[in-house]
C-alpha positions as CSV (number, residue, x, y, z in Angstrom):
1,X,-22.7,-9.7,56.8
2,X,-22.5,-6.1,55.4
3,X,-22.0,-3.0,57.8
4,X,-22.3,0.7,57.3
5,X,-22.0,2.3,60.2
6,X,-20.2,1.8,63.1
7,X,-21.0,3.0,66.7
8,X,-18.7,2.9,70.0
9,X,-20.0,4.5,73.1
10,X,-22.7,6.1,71.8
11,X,-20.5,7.9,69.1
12,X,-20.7,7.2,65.1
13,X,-16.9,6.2,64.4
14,X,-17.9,5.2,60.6
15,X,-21.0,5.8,58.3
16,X,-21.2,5.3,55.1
17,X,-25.4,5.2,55.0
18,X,-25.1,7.5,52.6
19,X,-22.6,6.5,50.3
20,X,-23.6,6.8,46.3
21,X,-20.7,4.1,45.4
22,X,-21.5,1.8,42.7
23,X,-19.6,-0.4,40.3
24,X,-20.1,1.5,37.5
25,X,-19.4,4.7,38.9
26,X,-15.7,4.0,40.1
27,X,-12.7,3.1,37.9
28,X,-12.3,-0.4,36.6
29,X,-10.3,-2.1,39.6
30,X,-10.9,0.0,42.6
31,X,-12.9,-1.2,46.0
32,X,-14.9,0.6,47.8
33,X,-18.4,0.2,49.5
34,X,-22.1,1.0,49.2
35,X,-24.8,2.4,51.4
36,X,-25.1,-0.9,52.5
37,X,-22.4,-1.7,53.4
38,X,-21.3,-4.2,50.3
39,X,-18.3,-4.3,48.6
40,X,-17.9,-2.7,45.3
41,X,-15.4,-3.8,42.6
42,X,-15.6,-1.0,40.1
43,X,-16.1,-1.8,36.4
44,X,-15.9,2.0,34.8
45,X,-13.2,2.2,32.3
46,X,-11.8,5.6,32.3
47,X,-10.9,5.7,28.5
48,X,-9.3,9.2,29.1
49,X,-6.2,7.7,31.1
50,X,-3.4,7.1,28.7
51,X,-1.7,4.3,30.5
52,X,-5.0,2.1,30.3
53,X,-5.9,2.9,26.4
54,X,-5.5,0.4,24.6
55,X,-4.6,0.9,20.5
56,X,-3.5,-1.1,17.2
57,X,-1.9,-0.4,14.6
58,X,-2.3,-1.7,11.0
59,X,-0.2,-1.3,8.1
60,X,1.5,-2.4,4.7
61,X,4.9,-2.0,3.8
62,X,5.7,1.3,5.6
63,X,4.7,-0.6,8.7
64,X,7.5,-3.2,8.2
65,X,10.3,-0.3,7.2
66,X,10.9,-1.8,3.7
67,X,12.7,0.4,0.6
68,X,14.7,-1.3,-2.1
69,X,17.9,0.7,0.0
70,X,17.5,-1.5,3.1
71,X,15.0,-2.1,5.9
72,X,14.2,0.2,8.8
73,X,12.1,0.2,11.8
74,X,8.3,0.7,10.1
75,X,5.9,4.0,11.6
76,X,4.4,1.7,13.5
77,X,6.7,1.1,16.0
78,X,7.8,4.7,15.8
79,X,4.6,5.5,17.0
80,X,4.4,3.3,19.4
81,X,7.5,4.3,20.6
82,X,7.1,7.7,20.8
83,X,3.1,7.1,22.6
84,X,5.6,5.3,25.1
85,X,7.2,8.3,26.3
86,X,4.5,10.5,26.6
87,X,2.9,7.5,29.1
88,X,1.0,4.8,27.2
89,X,1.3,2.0,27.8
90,X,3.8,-0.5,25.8
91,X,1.7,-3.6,26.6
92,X,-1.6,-1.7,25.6
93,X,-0.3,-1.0,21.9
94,X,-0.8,-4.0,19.4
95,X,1.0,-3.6,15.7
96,X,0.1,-6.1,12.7
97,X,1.9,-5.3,9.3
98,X,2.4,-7.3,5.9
99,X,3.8,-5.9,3.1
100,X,1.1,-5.5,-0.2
101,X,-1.9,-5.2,2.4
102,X,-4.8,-3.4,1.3
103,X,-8.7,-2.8,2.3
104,X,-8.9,-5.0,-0.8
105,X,-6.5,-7.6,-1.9
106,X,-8.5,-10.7,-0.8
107,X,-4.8,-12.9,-0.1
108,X,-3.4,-9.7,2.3
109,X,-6.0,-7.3,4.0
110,X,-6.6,-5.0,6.6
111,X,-8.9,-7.2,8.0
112,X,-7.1,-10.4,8.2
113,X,-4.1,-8.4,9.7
114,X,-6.6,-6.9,12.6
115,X,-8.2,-9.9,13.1
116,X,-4.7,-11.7,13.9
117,X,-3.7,-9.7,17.2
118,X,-7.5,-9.7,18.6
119,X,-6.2,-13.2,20.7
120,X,-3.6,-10.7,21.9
121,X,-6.0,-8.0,23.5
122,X,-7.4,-8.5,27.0
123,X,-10.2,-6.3,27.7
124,X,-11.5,-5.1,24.6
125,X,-13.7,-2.7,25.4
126,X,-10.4,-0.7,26.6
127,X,-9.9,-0.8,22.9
128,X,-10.3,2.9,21.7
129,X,-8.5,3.6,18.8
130,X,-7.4,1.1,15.7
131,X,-5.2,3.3,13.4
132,X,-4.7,1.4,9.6
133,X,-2.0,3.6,7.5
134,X,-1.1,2.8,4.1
135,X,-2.8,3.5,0.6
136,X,-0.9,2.7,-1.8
137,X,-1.9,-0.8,-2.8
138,X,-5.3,0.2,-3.1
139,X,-4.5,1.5,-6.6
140,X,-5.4,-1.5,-8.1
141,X,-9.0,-0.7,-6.8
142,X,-9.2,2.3,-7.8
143,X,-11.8,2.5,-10.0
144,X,-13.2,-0.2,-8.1
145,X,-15.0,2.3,-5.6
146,X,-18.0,-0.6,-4.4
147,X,-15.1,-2.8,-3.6
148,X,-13.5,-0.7,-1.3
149,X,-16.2,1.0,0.4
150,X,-17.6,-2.5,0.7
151,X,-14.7,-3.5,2.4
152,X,-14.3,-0.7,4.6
153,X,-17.9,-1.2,5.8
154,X,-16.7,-5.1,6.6
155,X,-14.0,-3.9,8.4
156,X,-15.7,-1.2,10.5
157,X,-18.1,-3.4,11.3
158,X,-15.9,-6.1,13.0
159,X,-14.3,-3.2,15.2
160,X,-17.8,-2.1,16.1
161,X,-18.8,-5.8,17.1
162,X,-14.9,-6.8,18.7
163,X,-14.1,-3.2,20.5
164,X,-16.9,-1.5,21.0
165,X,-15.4,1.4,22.4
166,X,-13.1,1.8,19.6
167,X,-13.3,4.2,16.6
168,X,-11.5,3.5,13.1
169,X,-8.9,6.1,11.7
170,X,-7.4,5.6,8.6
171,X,-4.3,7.1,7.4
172,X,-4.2,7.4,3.6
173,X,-0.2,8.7,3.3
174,X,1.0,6.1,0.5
175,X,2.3,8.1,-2.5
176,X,4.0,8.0,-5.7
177,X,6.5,10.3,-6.3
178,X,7.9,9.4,-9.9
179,X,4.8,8.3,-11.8
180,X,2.2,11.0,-11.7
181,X,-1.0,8.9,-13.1
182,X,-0.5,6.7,-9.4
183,X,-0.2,10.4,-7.8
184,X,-3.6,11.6,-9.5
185,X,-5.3,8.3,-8.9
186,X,-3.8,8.1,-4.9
187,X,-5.5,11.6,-4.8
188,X,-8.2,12.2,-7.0
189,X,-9.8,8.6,-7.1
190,X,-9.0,7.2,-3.5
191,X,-9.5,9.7,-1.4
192,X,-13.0,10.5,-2.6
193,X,-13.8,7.1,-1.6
194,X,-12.3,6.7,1.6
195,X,-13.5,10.3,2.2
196,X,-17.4,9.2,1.5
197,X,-17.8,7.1,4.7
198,X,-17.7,9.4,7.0
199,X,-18.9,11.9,5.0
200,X,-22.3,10.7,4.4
201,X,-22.9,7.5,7.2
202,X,-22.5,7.7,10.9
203,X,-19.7,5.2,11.7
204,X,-16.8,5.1,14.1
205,X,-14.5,5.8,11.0
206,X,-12.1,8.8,10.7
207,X,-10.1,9.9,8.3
208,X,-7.0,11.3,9.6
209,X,-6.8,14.9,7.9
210,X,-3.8,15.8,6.1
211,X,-2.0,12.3,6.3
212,X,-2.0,12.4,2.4
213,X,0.4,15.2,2.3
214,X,3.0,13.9,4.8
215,X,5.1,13.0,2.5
216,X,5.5,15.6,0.4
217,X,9.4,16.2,0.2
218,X,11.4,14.3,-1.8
219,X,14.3,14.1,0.8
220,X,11.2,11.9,3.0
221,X,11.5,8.6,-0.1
222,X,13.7,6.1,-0.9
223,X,15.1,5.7,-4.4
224,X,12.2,4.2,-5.5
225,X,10.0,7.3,-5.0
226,X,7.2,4.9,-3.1
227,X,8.4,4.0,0.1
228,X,9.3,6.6,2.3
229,X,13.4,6.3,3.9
230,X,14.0,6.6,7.7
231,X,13.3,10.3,8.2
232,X,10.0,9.8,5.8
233,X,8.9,6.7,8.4
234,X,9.7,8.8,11.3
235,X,7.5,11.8,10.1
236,X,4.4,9.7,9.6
237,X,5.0,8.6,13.3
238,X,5.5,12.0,14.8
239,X,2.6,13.5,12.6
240,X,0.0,10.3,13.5
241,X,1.4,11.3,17.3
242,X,0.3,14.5,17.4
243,X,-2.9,13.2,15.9
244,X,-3.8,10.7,18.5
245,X,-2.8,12.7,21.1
246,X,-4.8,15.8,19.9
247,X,-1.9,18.4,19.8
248,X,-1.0,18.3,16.3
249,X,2.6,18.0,14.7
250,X,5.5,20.0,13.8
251,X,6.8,17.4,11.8
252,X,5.2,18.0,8.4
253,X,7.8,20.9,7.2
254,X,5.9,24.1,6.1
255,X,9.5,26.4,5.7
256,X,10.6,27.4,3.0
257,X,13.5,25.2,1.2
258,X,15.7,25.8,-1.8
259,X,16.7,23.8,-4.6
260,X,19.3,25.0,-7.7
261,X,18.1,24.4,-11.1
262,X,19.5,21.4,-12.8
263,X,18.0,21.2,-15.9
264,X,21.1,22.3,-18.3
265,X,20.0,25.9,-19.8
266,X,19.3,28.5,-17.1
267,X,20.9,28.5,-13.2
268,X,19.1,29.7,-10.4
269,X,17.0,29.1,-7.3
270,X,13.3,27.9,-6.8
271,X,12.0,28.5,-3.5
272,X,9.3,26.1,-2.3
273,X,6.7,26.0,0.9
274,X,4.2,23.5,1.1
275,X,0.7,24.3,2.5
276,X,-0.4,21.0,2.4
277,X,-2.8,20.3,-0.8
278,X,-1.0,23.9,-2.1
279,X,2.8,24.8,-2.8
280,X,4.1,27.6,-3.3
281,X,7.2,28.5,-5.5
282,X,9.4,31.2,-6.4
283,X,11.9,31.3,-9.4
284,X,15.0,33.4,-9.4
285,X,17.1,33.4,-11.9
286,X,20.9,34.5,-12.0
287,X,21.8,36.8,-14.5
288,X,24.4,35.3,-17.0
289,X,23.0,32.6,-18.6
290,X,24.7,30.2,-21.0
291,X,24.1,31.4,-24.7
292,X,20.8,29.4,-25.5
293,X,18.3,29.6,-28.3
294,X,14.8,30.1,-27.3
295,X,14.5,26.2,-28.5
296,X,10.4,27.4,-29.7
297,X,7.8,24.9,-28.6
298,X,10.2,22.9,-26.5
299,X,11.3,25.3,-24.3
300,X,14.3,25.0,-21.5
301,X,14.7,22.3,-18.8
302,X,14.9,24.7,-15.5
303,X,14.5,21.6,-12.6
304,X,14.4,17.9,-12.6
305,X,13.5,16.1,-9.5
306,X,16.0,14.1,-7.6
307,X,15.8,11.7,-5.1
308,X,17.0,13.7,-1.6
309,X,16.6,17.4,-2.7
310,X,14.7,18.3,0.3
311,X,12.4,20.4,-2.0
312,X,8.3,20.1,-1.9
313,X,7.9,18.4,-5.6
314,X,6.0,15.5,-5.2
315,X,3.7,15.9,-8.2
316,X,3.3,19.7,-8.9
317,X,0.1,20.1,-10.9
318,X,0.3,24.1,-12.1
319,X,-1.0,23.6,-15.7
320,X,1.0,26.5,-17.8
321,X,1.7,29.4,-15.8
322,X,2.6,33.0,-17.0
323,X,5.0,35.2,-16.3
324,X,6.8,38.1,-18.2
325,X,10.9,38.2,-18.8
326,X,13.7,40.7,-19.7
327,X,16.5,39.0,-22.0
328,X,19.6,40.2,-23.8
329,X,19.2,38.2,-26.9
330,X,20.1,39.0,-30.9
331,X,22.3,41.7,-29.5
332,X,19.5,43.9,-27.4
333,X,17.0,43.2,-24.5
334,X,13.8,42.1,-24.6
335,X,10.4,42.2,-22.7
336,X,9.0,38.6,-23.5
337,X,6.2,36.3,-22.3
338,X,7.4,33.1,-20.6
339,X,5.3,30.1,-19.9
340,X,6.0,27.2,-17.1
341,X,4.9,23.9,-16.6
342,X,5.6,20.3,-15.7
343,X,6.2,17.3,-17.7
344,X,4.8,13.6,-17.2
345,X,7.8,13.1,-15.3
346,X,7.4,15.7,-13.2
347,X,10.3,18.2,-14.7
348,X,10.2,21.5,-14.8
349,X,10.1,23.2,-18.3
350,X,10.0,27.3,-19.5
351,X,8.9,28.5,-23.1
352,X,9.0,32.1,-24.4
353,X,5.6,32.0,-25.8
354,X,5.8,34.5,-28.1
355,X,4.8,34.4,-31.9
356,X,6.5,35.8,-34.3
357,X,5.7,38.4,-37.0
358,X,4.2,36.6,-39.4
359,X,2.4,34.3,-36.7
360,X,3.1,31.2,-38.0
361,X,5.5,29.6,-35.3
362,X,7.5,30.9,-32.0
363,X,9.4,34.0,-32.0
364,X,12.8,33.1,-31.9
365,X,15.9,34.1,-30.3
366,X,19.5,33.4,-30.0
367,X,22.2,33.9,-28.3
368,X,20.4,34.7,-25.1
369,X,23.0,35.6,-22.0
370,X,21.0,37.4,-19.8
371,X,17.5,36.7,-18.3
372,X,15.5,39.2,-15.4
373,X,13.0,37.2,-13.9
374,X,11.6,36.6,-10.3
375,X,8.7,34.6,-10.8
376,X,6.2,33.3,-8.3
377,X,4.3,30.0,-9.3
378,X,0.8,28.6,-7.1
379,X,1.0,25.0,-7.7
380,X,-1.9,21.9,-6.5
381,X,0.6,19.6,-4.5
382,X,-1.4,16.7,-6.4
C-alpha cells in the first residue's frame, strides 16, 4: 500500500502529493518517493561525478614501460594513478596493453585489447571515455589509409554498441627520433588519417590535440630514440591528465633550453623552444674558433643529436636557412653568406655559400679563427 500524505489530528504531518520524483530524474542508487506515494530507485547516471566515471585505457608498448634500458611503469598506470588523486575512482579505471598493438596488425589490435577487459566492467553505460595511445606501429600501414580508417570505424563501432555513453579519444604520441622517414611518415601520413574521422563523420571519436608533439625532447626517449624513458612515460600521463580532466598540462616544456655545439668545428650555444608543431632556435657562436677551412659544399658539423640533451630536436625540418656572417679568415674579416640545414640523421650542418670569382665552385677560405654570428632559425618540429 502506497501513502503520500499523512494526517494526525486534523493537521498534514507529511505530503508529498506533489512530489515530481521519478527514477530517471534522481542519481543512479538513491530512494526517494512519488506523488503517489511509491518508492523510487533512481536510475540517472550523473556522468559528471568523477568517482562514478568509469574509463579504459589502451595501449602498445608505452603502456607496458618497455625500452631496450629496462622496464618501467607504462602511461597508463601513471594516468591512472594520477586520475586517483584528483578523486576517480581506482576500481572505475580498466588498462589493457600489449606490446606491437596497433588499429591494424590483425595478431595484436586495439580491438582485441578493449574487447578483453569488457567482462571486467559493470555498468557500462558509466563507461565515458576509452583513451587508446600509441602510433607507432601503425607505420607499417601507412600507406594503407582504407585499412586503418576501416579499422577505426570497427572499433568505434563496438564502443558505440558496448558503452554507449562513451566517446573514443586517441592519442597519436609514438615517435621516431633517429630515423626521420618514420618521423615524416608518423606525421605527414598517419595523422591525416586518423585526423579524417572526425573531421568529416559524426562519431564519438576524438583526437587528442597536440599528443603528437609530447615527446619532443630528446632527454623524454630511451637509447633507442622510440620508446620514451621514465620522465617521457610520465609526461604522456600528466599531459593525457590534463586532457581528460579539461584543464590542460604544464608538462609539455615550452622554455627555452640550451645545448653546446658538438659537431667538431665551431663552439657555441643553440637555444631551442618548442611551440608544439614549430621550434624555435637561436645560434650563438663564441668568438675564437679552431682554424678551419670553409670545407666548400660540405660545410661544418655545428650539433649532433644525443640521446639526453634536453634540447627540442626531434626531427627539425628547416630546409636551408640563411643567415649572414663576419669571419677573420686569409688574414682579414669578412661579411659572408652562411647557409643551415639538417642532415638525414638529423645533424646540424653550416656552409658559407658563397661563389667564388670565377663562379665555378665555393669561395674558399682558410684559416678561419673568428666567426660573429647570432642567428635565429624557425624550424617545422616534423
Amino acid at each position: 500500500m502506497s501513502i503520500n500524505k499523512v494526517i494526525y489530528n486534523g493537521k498534514t504531518l507529511i505530503d508529498i502529493s506533489d512530489s515530481t520524483v521519478t527514477d530517471d530524474n534522481i542519481e543512479e542508487g538513491l530512494i526517494a518517493y512519488s506523488g503517489d506515494g511509491k518508492r523510487v530507485v533512481g536510475t540517472k547516471m550523473n556522468l559528471e561525478n568523477r568517482s562514478k566515471r568509469k574509463l579504459i585505457f589502451i595501449g602498445d608498448s608505452y603502456g607496458d614501460g618497455y625500452t631496450p634500458d629496462g622496464s618501467y611503469t607504462g602511461w597508463c598506470d601513471r594516468l591512472k594513478n594520477k586520475l586517483v588523486n584528483c578523486h576517480f575512482s581506482a576500481d572505475n579505471i580498466y588498462i589493457n596493453h600489449k606490446g606491437g598493438a596497433s588499429f591494424s596488425n590483425p595478431s595484436n589490435n586495439y580491438l582485441t585489447l578493449l574487447k578483453s577487459v569488457e567482462s571486467q566492467v559493470g555498468n557500462k553505460k558509466m563507461v565515458t571515455d576509452v583513451l587508446i595511445g600509441g602510433g607507432y606501429n601503425e607505420l607499417a600501414y601507412c600507406d594503407k589509409a582504407d585499412t586503418v580508417k576501416s579499422n577505426i570505424n570497427t572499433l568505434i563501432s563496438y564502443v558505440q554498441s558496448t558503452y554507449p555513453n562513451a566517446v573514443v579519444h586517441f592519442a597519436p604520441f609514438g615517435v621516431a627520433f633517429k630515423d626521420r622517414n618514420n618521423q615524416f611518415a608518423l606525421k605527414y601520413k598517419l595523422m591525416p588519417i586518423y585526423k579524417t574521422i572526425p573531421a568529416y563523420f559524426d562519431k564519438p571519436y576524438m583526437i587528442v590535440p597536440g599528443a603528437e608533439n609530447i615527446l619532443s625532447l630528446r632527454d623524454t626517449m630511451s637509447s633507442d630514440g622510440i620508446h620514451p624513458n621514465s620522465w617521457g612515460l610520465d609526461c604522456i600521463a600528466e599531459y593525457l591528465k590534463g586532457y581528460l580532466m579539461g584543464t590542460g598540462s604544464s608538462m609539455q616544456e615550452k622554455r627555452q633550453l640550451s645545448v653546446k655545439m658538438n659537431g667538431g668545428t665551431f663552439t657555441g650555444t643553440i637555444w631551442g623552444q618548442s611551440f608544439g608543431d614549430i621550434n624555435i632556435y637561436r645560434l650563438m657562436f663564441d668568438t675564437a674558433v679552431k682554424n678551419l677551412n670553409s670545407n666548400g659544399a660540405n660545410g661544418f658539423k655545428l650539433y649532433s643529436p644525443h640521446i639526453g640533451d634536453a634540447f627540442p630536436w626531434r626531427a627539425p625540418n628547416m630546409g636551408y636557412t640563411d643567415a649572414n656572417a663576419i669571419i677573420y679568415a686569409n688574414g682579414g674579416f669578412f661579411d659572408v653568406p652562411v647557409k643551415f640545414n639538417v642532415n638525414n640523421s638529423n645533424e646540424l650542418y653550416m656552409q658559407i655559400k658563397q661563389c667564388n670569382s670565377a663562379h665555378n665552385n665555393y669561395q674558399s677560405y682558410s684559416n678561419i679563427t673568428q666567426i660573429q654570428l647570432d642567428a635565429w632559425i624557425i624550424a617545422e618540429n616534423m
